[in-house]
PyMOL Python script that loads the backbone (N, CA, C, O; Angstrom):
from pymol import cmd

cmd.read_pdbstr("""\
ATOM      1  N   UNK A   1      87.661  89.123  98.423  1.00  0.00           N
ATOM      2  CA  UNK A   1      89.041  89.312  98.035  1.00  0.00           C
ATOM      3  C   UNK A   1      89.508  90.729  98.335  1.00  0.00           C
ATOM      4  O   UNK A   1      90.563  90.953  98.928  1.00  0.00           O
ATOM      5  N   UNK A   2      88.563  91.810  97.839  1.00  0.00           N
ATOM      6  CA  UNK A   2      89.424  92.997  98.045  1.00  0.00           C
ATOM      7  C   UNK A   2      89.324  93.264  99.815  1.00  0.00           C
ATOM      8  O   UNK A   2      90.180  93.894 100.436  1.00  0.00           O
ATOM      9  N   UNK A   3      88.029  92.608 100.473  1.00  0.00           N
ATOM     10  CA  UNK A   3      88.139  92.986 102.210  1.00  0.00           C
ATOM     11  C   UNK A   3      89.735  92.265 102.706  1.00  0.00           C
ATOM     12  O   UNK A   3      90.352  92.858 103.591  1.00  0.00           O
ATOM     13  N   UNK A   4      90.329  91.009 102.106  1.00  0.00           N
ATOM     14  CA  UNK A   4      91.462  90.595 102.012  1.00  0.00           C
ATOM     15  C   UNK A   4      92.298  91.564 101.871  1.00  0.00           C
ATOM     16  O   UNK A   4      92.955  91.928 102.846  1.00  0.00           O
ATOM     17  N   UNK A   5      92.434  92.135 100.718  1.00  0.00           N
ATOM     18  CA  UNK A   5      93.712  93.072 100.618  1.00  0.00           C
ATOM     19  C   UNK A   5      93.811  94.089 101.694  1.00  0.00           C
ATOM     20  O   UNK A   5      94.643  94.093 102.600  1.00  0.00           O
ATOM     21  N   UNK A   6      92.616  95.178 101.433  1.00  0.00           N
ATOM     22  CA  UNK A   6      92.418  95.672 102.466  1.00  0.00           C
ATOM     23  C   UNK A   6      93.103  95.444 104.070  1.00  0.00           C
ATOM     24  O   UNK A   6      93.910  96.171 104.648  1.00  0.00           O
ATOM     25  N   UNK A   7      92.408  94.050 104.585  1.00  0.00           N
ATOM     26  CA  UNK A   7      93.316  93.800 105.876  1.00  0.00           C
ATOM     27  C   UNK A   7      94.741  93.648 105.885  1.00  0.00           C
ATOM     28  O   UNK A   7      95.574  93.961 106.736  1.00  0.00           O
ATOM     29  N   UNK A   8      94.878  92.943 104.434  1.00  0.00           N
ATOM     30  CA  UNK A   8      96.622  92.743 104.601  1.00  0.00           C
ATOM     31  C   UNK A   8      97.523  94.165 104.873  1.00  0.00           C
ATOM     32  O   UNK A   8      98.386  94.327 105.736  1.00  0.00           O
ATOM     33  N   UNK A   9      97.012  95.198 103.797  1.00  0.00           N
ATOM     34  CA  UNK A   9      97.268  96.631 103.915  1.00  0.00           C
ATOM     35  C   UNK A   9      97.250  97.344 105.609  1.00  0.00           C
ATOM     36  O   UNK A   9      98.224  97.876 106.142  1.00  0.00           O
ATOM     37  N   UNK A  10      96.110  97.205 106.124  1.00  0.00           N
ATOM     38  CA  UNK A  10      95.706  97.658 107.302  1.00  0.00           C
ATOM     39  C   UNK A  10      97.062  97.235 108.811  1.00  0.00           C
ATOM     40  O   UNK A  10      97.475  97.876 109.777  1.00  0.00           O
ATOM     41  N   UNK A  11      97.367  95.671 108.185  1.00  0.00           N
ATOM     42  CA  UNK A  11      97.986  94.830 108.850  1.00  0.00           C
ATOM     43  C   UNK A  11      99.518  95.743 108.681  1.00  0.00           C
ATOM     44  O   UNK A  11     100.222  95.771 109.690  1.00  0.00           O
ATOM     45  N   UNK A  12      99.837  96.205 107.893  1.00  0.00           N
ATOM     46  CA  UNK A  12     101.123  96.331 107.530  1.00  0.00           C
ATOM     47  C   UNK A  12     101.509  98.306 108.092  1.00  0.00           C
ATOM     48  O   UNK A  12     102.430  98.723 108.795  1.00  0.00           O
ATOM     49  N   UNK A  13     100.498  98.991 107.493  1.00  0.00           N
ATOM     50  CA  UNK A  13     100.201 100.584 107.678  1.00  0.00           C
ATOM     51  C   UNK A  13      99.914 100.269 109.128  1.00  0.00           C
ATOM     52  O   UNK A  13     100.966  99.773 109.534  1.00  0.00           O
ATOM     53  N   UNK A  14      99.271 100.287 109.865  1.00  0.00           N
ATOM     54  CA  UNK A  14      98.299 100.561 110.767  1.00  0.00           C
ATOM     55  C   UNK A  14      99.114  99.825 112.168  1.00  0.00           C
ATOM     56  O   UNK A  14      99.549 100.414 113.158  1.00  0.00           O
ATOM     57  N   UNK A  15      99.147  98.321 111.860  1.00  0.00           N
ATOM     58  CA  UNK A  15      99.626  97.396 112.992  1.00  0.00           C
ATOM     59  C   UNK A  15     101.223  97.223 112.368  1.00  0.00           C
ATOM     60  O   UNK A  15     101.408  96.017 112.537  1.00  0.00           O
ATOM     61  N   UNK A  16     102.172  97.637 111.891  1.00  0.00           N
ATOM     62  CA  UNK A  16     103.363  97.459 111.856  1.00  0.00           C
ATOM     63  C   UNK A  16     103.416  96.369 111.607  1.00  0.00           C
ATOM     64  O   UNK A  16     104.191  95.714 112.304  1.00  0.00           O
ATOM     65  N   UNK A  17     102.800  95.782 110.735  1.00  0.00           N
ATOM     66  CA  UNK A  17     103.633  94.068 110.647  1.00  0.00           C
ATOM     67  C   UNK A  17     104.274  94.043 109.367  1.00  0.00           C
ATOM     68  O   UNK A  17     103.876  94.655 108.376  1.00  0.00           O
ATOM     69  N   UNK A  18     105.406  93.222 109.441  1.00  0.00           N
ATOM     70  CA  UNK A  18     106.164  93.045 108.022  1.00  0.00           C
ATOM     71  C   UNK A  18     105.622  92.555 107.191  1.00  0.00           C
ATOM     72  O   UNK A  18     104.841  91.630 107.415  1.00  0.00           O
ATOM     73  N   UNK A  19     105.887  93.061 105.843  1.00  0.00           N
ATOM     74  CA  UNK A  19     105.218  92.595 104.693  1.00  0.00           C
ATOM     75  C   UNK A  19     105.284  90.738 104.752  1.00  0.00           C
ATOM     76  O   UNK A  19     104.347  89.979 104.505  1.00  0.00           O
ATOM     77  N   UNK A  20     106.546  90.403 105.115  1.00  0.00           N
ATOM     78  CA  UNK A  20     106.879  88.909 105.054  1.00  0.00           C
ATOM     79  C   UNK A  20     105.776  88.688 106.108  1.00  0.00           C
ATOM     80  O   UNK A  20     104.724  89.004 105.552  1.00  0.00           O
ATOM     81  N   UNK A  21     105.617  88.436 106.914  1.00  0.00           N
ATOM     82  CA  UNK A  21     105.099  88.405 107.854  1.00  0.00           C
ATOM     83  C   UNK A  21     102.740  88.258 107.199  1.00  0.00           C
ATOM     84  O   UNK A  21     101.972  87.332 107.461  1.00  0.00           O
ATOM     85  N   UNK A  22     102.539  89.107 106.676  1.00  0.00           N
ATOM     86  CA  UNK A  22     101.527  89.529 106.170  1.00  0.00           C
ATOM     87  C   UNK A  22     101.143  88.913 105.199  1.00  0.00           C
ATOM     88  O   UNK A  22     100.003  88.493 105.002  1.00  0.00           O
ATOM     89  N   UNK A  23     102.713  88.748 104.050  1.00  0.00           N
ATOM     90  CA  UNK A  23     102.361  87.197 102.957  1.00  0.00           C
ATOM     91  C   UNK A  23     101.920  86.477 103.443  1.00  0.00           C
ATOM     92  O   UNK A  23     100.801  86.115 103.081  1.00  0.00           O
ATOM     93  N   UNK A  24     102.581  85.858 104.563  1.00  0.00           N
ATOM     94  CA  UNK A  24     102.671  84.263 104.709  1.00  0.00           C
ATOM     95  C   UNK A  24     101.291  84.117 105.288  1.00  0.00           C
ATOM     96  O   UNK A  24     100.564  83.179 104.960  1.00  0.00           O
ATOM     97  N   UNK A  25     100.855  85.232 106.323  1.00  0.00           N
ATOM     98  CA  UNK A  25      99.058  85.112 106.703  1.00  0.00           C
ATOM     99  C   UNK A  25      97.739  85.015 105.914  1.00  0.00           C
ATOM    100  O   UNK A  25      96.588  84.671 106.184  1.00  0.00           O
ATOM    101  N   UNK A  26      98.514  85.544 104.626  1.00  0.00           N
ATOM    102  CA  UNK A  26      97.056  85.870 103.848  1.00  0.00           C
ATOM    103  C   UNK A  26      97.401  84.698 102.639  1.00  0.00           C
ATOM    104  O   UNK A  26      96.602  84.563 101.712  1.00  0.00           O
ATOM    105  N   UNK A  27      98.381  84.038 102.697  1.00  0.00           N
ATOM    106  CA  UNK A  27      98.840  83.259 101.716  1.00  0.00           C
ATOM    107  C   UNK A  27      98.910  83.891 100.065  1.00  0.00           C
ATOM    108  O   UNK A  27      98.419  83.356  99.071  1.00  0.00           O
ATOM    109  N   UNK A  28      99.782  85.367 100.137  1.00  0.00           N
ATOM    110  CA  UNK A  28     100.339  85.562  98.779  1.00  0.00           C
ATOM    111  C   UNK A  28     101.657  85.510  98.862  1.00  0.00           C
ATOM    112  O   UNK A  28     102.287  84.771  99.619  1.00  0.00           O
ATOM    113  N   UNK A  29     102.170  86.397  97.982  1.00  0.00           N
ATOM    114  CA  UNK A  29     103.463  86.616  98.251  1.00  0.00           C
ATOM    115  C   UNK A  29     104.529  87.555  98.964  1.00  0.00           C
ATOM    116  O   UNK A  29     104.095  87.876 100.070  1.00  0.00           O
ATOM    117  N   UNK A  30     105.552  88.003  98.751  1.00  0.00           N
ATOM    118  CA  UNK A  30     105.758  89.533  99.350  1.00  0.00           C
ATOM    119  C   UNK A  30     105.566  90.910  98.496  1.00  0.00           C
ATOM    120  O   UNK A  30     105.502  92.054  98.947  1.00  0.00           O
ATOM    121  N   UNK A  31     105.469  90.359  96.736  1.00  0.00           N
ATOM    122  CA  UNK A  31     105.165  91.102  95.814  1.00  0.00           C
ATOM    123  C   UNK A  31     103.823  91.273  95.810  1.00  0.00           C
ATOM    124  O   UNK A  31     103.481  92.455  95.853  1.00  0.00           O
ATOM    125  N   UNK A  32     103.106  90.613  95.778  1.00  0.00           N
ATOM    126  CA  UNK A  32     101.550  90.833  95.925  1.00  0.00           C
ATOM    127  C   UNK A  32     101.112  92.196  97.006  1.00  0.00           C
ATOM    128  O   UNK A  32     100.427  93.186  96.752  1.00  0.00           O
ATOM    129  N   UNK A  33     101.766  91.815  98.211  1.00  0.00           N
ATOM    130  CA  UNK A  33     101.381  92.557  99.556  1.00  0.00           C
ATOM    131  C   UNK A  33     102.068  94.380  98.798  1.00  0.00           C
ATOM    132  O   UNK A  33     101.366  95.390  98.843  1.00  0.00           O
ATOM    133  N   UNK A  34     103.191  94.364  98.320  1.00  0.00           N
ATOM    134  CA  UNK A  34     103.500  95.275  97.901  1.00  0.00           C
ATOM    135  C   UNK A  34     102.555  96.193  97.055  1.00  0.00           C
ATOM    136  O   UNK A  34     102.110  97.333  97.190  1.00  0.00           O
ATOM    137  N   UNK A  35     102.440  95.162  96.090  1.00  0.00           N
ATOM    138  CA  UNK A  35     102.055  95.529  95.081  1.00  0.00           C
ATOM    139  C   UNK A  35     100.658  96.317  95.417  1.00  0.00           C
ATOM    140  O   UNK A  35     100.544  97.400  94.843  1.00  0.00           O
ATOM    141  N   UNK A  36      99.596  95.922  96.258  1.00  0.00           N
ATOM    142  CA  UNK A  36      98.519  96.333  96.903  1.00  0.00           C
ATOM    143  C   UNK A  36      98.501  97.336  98.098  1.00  0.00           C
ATOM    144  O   UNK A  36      97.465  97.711  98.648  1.00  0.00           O
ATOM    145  N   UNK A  37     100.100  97.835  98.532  1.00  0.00           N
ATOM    146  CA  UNK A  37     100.392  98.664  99.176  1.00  0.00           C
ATOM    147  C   UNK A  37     100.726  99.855  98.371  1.00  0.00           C
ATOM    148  O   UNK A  37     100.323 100.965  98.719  1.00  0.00           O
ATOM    149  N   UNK A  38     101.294  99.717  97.532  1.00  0.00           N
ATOM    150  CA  UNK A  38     101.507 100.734  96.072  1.00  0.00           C
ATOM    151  C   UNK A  38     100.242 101.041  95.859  1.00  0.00           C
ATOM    152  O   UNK A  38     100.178 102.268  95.776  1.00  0.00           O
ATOM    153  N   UNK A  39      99.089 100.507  95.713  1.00  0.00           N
ATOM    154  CA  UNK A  39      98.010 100.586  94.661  1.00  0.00           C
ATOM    155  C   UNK A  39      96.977 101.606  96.192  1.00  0.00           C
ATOM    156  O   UNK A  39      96.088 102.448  96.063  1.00  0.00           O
ATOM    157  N   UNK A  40      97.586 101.058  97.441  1.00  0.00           N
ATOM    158  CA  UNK A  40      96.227 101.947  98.495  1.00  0.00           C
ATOM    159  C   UNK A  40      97.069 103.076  98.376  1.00  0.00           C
ATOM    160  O   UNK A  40      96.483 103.984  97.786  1.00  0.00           O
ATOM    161  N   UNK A  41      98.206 103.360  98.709  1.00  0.00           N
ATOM    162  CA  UNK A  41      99.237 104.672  99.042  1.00  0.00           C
ATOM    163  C   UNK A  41      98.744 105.933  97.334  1.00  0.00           C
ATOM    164  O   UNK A  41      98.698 107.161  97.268  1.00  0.00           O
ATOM    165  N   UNK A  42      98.539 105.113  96.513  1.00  0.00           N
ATOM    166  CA  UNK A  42      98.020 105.962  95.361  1.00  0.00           C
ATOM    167  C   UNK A  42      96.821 106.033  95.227  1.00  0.00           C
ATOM    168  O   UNK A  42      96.489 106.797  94.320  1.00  0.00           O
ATOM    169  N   UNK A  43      95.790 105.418  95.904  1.00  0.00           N
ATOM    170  CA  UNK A  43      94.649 106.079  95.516  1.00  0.00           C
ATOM    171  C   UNK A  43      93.726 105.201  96.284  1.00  0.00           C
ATOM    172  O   UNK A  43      92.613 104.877  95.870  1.00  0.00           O
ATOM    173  N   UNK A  44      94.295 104.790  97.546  1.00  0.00           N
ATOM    174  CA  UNK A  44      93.072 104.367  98.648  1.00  0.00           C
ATOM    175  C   UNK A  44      92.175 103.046  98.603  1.00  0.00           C
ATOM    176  O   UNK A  44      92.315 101.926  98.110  1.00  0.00           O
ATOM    177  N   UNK A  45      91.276 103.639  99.282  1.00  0.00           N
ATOM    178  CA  UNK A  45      90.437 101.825  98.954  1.00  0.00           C
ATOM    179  C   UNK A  45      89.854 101.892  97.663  1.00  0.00           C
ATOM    180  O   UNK A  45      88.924 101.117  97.438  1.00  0.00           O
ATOM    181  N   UNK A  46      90.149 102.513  96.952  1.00  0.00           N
ATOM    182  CA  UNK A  46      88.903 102.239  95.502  1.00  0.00           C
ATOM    183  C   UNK A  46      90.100 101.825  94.840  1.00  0.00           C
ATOM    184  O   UNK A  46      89.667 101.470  93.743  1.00  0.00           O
ATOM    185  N   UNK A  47      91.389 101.641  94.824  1.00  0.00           N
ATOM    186  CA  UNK A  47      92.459 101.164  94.149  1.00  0.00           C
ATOM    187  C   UNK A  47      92.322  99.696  94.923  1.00  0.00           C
ATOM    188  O   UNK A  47      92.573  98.915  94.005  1.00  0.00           O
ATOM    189  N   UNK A  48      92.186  99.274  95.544  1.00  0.00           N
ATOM    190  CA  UNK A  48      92.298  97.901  96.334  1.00  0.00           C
ATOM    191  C   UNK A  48      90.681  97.132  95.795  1.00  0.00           C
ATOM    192  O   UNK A  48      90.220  96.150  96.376  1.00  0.00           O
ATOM    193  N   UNK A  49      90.108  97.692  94.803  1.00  0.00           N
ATOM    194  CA  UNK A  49      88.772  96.960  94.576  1.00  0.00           C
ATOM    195  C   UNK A  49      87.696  97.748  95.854  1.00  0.00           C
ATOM    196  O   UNK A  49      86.750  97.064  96.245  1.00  0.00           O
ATOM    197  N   UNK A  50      87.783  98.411  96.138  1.00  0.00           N
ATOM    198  CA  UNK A  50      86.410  98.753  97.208  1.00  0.00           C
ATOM    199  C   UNK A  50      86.441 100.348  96.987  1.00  0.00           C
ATOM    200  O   UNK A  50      87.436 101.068  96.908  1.00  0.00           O
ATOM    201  N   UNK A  51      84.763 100.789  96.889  1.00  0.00           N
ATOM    202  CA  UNK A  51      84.767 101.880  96.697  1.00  0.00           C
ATOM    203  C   UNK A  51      83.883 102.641  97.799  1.00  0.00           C
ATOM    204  O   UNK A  51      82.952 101.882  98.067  1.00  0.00           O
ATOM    205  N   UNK A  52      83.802 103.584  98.398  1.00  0.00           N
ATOM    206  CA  UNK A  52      82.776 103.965  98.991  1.00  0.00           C
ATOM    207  C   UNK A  52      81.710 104.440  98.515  1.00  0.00           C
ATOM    208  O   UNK A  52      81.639 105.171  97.527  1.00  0.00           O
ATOM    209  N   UNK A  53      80.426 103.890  99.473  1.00  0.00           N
ATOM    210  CA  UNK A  53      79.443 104.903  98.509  1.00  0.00           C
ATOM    211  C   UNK A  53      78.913 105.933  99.420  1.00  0.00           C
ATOM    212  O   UNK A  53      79.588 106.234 100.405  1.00  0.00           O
ATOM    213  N   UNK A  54      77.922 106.435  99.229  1.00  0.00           N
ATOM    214  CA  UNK A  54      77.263 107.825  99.357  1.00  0.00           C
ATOM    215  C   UNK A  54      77.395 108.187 101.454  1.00  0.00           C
ATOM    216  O   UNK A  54      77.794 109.262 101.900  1.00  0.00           O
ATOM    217  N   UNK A  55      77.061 107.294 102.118  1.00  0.00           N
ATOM    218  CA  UNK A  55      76.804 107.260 103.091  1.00  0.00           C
ATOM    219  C   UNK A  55      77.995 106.582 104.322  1.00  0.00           C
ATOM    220  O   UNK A  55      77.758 106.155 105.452  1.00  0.00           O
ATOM    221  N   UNK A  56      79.191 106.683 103.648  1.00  0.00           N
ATOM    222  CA  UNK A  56      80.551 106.445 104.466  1.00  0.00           C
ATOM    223  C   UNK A  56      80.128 104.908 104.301  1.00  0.00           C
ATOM    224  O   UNK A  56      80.247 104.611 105.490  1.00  0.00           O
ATOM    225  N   UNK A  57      79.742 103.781 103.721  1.00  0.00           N
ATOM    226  CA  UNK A  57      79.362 102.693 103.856  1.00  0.00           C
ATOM    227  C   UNK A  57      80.492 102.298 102.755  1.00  0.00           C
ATOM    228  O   UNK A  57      80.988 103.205 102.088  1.00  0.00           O
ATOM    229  N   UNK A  58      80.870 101.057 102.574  1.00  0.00           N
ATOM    230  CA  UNK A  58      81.751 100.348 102.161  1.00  0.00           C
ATOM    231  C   UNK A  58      81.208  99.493 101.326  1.00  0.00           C
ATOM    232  O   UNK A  58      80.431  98.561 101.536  1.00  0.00           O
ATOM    233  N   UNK A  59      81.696  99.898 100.340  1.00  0.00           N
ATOM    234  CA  UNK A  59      80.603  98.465  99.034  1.00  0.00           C
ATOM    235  C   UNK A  59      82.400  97.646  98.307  1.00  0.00           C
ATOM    236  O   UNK A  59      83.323  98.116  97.642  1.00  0.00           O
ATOM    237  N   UNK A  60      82.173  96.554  98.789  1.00  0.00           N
ATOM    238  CA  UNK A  60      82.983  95.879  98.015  1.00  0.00           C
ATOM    239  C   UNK A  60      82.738  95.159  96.363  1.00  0.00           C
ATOM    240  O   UNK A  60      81.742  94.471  96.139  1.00  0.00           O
ATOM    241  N   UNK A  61      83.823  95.446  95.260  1.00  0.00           N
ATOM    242  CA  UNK A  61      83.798  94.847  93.948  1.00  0.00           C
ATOM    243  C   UNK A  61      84.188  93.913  93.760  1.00  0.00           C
ATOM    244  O   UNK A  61      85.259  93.706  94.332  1.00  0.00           O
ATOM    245  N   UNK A  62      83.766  93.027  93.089  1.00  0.00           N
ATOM    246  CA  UNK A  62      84.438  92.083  92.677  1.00  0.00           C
ATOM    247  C   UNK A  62      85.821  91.987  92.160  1.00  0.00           C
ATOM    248  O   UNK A  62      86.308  92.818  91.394  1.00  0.00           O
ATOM    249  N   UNK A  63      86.544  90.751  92.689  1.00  0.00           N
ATOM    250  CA  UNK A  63      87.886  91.143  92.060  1.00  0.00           C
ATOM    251  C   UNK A  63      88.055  90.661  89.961  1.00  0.00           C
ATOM    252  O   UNK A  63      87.365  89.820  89.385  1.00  0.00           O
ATOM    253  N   UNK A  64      88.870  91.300  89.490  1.00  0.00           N
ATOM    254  CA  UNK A  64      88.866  91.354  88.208  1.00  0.00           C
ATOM    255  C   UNK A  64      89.683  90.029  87.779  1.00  0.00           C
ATOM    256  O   UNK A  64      90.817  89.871  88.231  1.00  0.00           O
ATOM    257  N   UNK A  65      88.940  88.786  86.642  1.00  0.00           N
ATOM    258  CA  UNK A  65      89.021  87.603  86.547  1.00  0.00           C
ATOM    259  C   UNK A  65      90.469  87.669  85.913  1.00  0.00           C
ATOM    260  O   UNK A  65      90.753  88.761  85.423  1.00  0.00           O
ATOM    261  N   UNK A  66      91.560  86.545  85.834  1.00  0.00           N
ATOM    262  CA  UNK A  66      92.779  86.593  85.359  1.00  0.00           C
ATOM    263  C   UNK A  66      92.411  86.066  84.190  1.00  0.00           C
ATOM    264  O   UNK A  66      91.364  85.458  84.408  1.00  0.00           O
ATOM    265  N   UNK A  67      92.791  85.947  82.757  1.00  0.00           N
ATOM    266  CA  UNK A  67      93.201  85.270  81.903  1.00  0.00           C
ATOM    267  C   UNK A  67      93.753  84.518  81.481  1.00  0.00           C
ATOM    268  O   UNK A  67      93.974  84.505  80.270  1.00  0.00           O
ATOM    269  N   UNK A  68      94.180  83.631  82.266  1.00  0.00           N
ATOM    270  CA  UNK A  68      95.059  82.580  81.895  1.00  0.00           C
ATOM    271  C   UNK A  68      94.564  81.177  81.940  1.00  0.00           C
ATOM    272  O   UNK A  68      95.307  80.249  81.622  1.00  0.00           O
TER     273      UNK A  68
END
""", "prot")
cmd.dss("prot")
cmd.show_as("cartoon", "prot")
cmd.util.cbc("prot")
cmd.orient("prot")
């Protein structure tokens, strides 16, 4: 899930694609894509669920369960 966000982010920063555009690929919404664009622009991949560790290597977290 978070290598998901991640690309959607990457997709949007990096390759210019519209957020609409980026929903409809990853199947969220346009608030979602936002919302995970807010969350890298403040504090990177460890805000998107992925943190780096010691050796430039990429350890992905689990995403955090909903309650409902």
């Amino acid at each position: 899930m978070a290598e998901q966000r991640y690309q959607a982010v990457l997709a949007v920063v990096s390759d210019g694609e519209t957020v609409t555009d980026v929903a409809s690929r990853f199947g969220v919404s346009r608030q979602t894509v936002h919302a995970w664009l807010a969350k890298y622009e403040a504090g990177g991949l460890e805000n998107l669920g992925m943190a780096r560790t010691g050796r430039g290597r990429v350890r992905i977290r689990p995403a955090a369960r909903s309650r409902r």
